[in-house]
C-alpha positions in Angstrom: 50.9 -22.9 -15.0 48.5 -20.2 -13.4 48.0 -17.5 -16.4 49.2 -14.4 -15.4 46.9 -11.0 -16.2 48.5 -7.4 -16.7 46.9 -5.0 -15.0 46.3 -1.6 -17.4 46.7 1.5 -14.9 46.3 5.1 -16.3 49.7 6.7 -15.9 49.0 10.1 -14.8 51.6 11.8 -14.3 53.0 13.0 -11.4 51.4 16.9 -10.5 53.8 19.4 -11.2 55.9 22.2 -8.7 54.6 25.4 -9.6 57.3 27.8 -8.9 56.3 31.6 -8.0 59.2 34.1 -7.7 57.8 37.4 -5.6 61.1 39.5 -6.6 59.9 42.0 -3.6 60.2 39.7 -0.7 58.2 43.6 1.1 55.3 43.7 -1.5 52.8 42.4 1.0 50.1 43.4 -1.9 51.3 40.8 -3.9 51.7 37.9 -1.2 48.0 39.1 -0.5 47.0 38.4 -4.3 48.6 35.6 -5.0 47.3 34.2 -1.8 43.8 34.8 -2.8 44.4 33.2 -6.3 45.5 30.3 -4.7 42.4 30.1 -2.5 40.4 29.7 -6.0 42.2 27.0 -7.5 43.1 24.4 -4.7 44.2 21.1 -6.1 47.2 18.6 -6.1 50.3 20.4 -7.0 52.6 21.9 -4.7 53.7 25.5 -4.8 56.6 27.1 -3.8 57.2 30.4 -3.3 60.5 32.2 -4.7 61.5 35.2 -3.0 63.8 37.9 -3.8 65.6 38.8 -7.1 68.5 36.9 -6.1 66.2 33.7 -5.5 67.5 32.2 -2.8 64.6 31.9 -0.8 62.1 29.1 -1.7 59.0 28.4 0.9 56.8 25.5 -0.1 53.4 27.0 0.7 51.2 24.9 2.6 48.0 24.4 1.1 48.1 22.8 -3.1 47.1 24.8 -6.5 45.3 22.7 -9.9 47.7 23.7 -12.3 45.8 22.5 -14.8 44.1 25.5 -15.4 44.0 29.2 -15.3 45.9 29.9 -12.1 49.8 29.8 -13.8 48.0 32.0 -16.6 46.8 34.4 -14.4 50.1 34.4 -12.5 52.1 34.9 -14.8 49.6 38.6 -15.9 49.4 39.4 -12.2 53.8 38.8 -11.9 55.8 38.9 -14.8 56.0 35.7 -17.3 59.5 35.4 -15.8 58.0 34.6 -12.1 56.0 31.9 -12.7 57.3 28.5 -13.8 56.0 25.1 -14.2 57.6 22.0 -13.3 
């Protein structure tokens, strides 16, 4: 019988959501910011944008962020630790 070989893939795992609540859907300042963030740290994750307090509106935003580094960091400084969340 023909041996059979494993083949060993990395398992990366799959990029996360990262979840951005703007709880003043009006605060164009901040869409601006966090807009320019973005810009700085393109990569593979999708983000999606949360607005209002009540948090019924989710956009997914279309360009992607690296949330491997600084960007849900500086975020979270820019927003509130409770608008940012990674998943």
């Amino acid at each position: 019988a023909p041996k059979t070989y494993e083949r060993g893939f990395v398992n990366t795992p799959a990029p996360k959501k990262l979840f951005v609540n703007i709880k003043d859907p009006d605060d164009h300042s901040a869409l601006h910011a966090l807009r320019q963030i973005c810009a700085e740290f393109a990569g593979d994750s999708d983000i999606v944008l949360v607005l209002g307090e009540d948090k019924k509106s989710a956009i997914r935003l279309p360009f992607k962020v690296n949330t491997r580094g600084e960007l849900p960091d500086r975020l979270m400084i820019m927003l509130g630790k409770d608008c940012v969340v990674l998943r």
